[in-house]
C-alpha positions in Angstrom: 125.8 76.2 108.0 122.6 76.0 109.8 120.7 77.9 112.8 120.7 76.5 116.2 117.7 74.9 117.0 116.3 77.2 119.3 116.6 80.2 116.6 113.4 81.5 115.8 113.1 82.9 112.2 110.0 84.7 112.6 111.6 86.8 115.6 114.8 87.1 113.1 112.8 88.1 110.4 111.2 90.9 112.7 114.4 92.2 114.1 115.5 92.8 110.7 112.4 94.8 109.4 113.7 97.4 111.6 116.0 98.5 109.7 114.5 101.1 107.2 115.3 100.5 103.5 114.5 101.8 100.7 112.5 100.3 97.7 113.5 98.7 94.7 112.2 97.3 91.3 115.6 95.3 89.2 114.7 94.1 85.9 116.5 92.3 83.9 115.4 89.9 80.3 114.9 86.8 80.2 116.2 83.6 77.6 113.5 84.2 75.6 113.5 88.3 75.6 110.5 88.5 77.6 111.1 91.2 80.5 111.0 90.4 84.3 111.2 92.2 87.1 111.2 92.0 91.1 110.8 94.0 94.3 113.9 93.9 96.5 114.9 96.1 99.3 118.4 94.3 99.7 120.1 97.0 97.3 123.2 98.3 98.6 126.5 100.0 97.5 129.6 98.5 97.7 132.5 100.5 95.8 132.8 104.4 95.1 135.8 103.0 92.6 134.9 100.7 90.6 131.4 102.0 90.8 129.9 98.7 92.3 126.3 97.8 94.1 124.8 94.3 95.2 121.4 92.8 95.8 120.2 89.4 96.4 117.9 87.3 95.4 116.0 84.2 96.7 117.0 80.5 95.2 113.4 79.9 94.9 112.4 82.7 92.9 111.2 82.1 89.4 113.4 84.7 88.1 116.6 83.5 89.2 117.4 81.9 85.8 116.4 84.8 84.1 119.5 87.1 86.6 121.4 84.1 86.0 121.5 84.3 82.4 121.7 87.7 81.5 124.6 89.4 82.3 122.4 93.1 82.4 120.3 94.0 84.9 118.6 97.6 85.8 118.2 98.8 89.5 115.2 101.2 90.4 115.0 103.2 93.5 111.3 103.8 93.8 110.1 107.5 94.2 107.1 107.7 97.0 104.3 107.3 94.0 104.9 103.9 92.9 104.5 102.3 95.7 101.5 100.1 93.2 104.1 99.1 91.2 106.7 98.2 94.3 103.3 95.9 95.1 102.6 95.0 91.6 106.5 93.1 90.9 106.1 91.8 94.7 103.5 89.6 93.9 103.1 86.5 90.9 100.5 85.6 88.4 99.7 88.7 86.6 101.6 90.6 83.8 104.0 93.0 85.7 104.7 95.0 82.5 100.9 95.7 81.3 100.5 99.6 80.8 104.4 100.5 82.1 106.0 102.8 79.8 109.7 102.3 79.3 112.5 104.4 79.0 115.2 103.5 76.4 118.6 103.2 78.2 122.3 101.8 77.1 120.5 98.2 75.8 117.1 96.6 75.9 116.7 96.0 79.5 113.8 97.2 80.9 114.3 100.9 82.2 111.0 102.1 84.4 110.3 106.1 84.1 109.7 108.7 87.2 112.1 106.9 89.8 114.1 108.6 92.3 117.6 106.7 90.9 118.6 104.5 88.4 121.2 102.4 87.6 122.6 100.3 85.1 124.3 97.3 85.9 126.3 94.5 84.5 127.3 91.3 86.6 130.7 91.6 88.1 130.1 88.3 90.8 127.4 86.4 92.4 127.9 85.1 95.6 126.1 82.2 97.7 124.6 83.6 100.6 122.7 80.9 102.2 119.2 80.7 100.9 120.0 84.0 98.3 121.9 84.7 95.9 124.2 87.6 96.1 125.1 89.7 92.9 127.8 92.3 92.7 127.1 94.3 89.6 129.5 97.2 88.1 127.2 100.8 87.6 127.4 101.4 83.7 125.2 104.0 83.9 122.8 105.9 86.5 120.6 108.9 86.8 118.1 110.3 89.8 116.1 113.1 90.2 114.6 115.2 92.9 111.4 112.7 94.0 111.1 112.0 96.9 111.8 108.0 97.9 109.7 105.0 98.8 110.8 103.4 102.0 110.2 100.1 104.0 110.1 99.5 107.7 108.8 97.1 110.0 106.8 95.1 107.2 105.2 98.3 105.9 105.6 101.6 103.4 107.0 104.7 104.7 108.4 107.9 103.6 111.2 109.5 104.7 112.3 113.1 106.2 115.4 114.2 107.0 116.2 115.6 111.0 117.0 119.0 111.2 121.1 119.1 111.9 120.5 121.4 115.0 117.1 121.3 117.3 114.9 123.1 115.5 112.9 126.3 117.6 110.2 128.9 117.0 111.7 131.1 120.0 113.4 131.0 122.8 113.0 128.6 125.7 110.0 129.3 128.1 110.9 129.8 132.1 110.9 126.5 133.8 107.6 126.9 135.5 105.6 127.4 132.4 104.3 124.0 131.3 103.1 125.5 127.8 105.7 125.2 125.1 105.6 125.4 121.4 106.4 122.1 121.2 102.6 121.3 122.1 101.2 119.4 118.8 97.9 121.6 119.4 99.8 124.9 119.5 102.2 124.0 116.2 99.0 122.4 114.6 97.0 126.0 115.1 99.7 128.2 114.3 100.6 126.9 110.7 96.7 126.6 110.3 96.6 130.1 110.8 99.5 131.3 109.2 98.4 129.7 105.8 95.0 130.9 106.4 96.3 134.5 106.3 98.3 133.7 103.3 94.8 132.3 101.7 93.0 135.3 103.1 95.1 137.7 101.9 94.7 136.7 98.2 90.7 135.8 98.8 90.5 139.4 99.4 91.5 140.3 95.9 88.2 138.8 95.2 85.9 140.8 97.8 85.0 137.4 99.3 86.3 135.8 102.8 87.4 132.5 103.5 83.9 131.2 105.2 82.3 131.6 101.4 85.3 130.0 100.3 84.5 126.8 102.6 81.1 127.2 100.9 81.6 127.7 97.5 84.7 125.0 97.9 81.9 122.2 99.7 78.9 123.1 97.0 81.5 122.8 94.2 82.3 119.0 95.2 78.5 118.3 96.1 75.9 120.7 95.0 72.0 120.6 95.6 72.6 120.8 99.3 70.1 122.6 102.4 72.0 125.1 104.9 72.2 122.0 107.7 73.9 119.8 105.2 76.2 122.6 104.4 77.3 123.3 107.8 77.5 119.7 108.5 80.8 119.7 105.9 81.9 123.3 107.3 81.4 122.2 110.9 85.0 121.9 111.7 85.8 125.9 111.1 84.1 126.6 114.5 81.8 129.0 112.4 77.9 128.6 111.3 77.1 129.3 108.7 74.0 131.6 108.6 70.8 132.1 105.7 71.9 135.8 105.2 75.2 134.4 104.0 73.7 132.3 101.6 71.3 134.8 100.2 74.5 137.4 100.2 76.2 134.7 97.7 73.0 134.5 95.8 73.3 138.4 95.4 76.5 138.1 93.8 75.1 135.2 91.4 77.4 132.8 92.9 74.6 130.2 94.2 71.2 130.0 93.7 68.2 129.2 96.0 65.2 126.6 95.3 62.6 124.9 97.2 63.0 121.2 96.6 59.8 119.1 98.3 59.4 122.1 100.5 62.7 122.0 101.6 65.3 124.8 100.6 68.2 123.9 98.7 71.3 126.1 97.2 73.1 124.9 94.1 75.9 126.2 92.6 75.6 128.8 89.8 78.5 128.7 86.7 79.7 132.1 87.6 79.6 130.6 91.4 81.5 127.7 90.0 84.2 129.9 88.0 85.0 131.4 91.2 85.1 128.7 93.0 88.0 126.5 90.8 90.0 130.4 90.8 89.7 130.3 94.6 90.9 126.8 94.8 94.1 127.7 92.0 94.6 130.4 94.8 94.5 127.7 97.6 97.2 125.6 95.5 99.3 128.7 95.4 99.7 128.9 98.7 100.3 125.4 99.0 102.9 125.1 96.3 105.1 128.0 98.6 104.8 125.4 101.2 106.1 122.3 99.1 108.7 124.6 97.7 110.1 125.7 101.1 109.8 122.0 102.9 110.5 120.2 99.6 108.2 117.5 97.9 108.9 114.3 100.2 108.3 117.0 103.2 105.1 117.9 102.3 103.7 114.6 101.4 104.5 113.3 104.4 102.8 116.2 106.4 99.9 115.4 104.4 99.9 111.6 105.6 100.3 112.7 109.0 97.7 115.2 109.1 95.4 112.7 107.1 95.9 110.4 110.3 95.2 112.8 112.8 91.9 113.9 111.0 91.0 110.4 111.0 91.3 109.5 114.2 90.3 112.6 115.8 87.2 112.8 113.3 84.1 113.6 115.5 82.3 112.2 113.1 81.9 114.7 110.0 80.4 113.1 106.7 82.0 112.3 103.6 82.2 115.4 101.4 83.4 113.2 98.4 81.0 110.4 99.0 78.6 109.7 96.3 75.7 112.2 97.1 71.8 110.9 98.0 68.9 112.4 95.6 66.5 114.5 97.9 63.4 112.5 98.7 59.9 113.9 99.5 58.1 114.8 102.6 56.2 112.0 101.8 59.6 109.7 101.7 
C-alpha cells in the first residue's frame, strides 16, 4: 500500500506531532552483548490482561537486528530531567552508554535509573507496519515513581500538568461591569509574589534583617567586589533603591565591608556576611519546598519554565548576575 500522489508527508508528519506523547528510552542487547538503546515516543499499552505494550521501530534503524534478535527488551518512560539522555539515544555516532549507571533488573538488559516507569518486556509479536516495525511485548516486570514525566509535542520537549477537574477560583465572580478579574496574569503574578514574600519575610525576621538586605546579601554572595550602582542594577527589579546608609547599616553588623578601589567605593562580602547569607537562602528553599510540596514536583518545574520565559521576554534589560564578573579598572582605564 502506498500514499496517493498528492499526500504530502511533511504536512502528515506535522499533523501527527500534535498529539502529545510522552518520552521513551527501550534498550535491549545486541548479538554480540554490547547494549543499545533508542528514543521512541510510539510506546503504548495494549492489554490490562495479559499485561501487554507495543512500540515500533524504523526498518532502517541500525538497531533493528539487535530488537530482532533478542527476545528482551526494557521500556523507559523518561522523568522531566533526562531530557539529555532522551537527546543523547536520538542521535548516532557517539557511545550512548558512556557514564550511565545501570540498575540490575530480572536479566542483563540494560535497566536506566531515575525514570518515571519501567518496564520489562519480552517479545510476544512483531507486526509490519509499513515503513516500522511493530512489537507487542508481554510486561514481566515494571516499577515507577513519583517524577514528574518528559513529554513531546509539536517537534519539541514539554512538560506536563494536569487541569483542575472543576474551574479553579480565588473568589467569587466579579459584577459584570467590572473588567478586572483575578484571572488577570499581572494580578495572579503579584499576588503569589507577595504571598511567598510574607512567608520569606516572616522567617527573615527571626534574623533582625528584612528582605531588601536579603536581595543584597543574596546578589554580593553570587558576585562580590561590587559599587552601590552595580548593586542596585541587580536589585533594580524590587521597585526599591537601595541607599549608602543601608550598606554602612550591613557593615555595622559585620555582614559587608567597605573599601575604596581606584577611588571608587566597593562593598564585599564579609564570612559572617556570607554565613548569613547561605542560612537566608536555606530559608528561601524552605519556603519553596512548601510550594513544590503542595503543587507537586512536575507542577513546580513547570512554573519555573514559565516564569523563566516571562522574565526573559519581559526583561528590561537587567545584567547577568551569574555572568562571569569584570576586574575593576582604574580611573586611568
Amino acid at each position: 500500500m502506498t500514499a496517493p500522489a498528492s499526500f504530502n508527508p511533511q504536512a502528515f508528519r506535522a499533523a501527527l506531532s500534535t498529539f502529545t506523547t510522552g518520552v521513551t528510552i527501550i534498550t535491549t542487547r545486541g548479538a554480540d552483548g554490547e547494549p543499545v538503546g533508542v528514543t521512541a515516543n510510539s510506546f503504548n499499552s495494549v492489554s490490562l490482561n495479559p499485561p501487554l505494550v507495543l512500540w515500533s521501530l524504523a526498518k532502517s534503524a541500525l538497531s533493528l537486528p539487535a530488537f530482532s534478535g533478542n527476545k528482551h527488551w526494557n521500556v523507559h518512560v523518561l522523568s522531566a530531567d533526562q531530557q539529555l539522555l532522551s537527546g543523547r539515544f536520538a542521535s548516532r555516532g557517539e557511545d550512548k552508554f558512556a557514564g550511565v549507571t545501570l540498575d540490575q533488573g530480572i536479566n542483563d538488559t540494560p535497566l536506566f535509573k531515575d525514570c518515571t516507569a519501567r518496564f520489562q518486556c519480552r517479545t510476544a509479536f512483531t507486526y509490519e507496519g509499513g515503513d516500522h516495525l511493530i512489537f507487542v511485548g508481554e510486561v514481566l516486570a515494571f516499577d515507577k515513581t513519583d517524577l514528574p514525566p518528559l513529554a513531546f509535542q509539536s517537534g519539541q520537549y514539554a512538560l506536563a500538568t494536569c487541569k483542575a477537574r472543576e474551574t479553579l477560583r480565588l473568589g467569587s465572580e466579579p459584577p459584570p461591569e467590572c473588567s478586572y478579574t483575578e484571572d488577570l496574569l499581572g494580578y495572579l503574578i503579584g499576588r503569589a509574589h507577595y504571598q511567598l514574600l510574607d512567608a520569606l519575610r516572616r522567617l527573615l525576621h527571626s534574623q533582625k534583617i528584612d528582605e531588601y538586605a536579603f536581595f543584597v546579601l543574596s546578589v554580593l554572595c553570587i558576585r562580590d567586589n561590587l559599587t552601590l550602582e552595580e548593586i542596585n542594577q541587580f536589585v533594580s527589579y524590587t521597585g526599591r533603591e537601595v541607599t549608602l546608609s543601608m550598606m554602612l547599616f550591613l557593615e555595622k553588623q559585620g555582614c559587608v565591608v567597605a573599601e575604596k578601589q581606584f577611588g571608587v567605593l566597593r562593598f564585599l562580602l564579609t564570612a559572617t556576611g556570607r554565613e548569613m547569607s547561605l542560612e537566608q537562602i536555606a530559608l528561601a528553599k524552605a519556603v519553596e519546598q512548601d510550594v513544590t510540596d503542595k503543587l507537586g514536583a512536575s507542577d513546580s518545574q513547570i512554573l519555573k519554565v514559565l516564569l523563566k520565559r516571562l522574565i526573559r521576554d519581559t526583561d528590561p534589560g537587567l545584567p547577568d548576575l551569574w555572568a562571569p564578573a569584570q576586574p575593576p579598572v582604574s580611573a586611568q582605564a
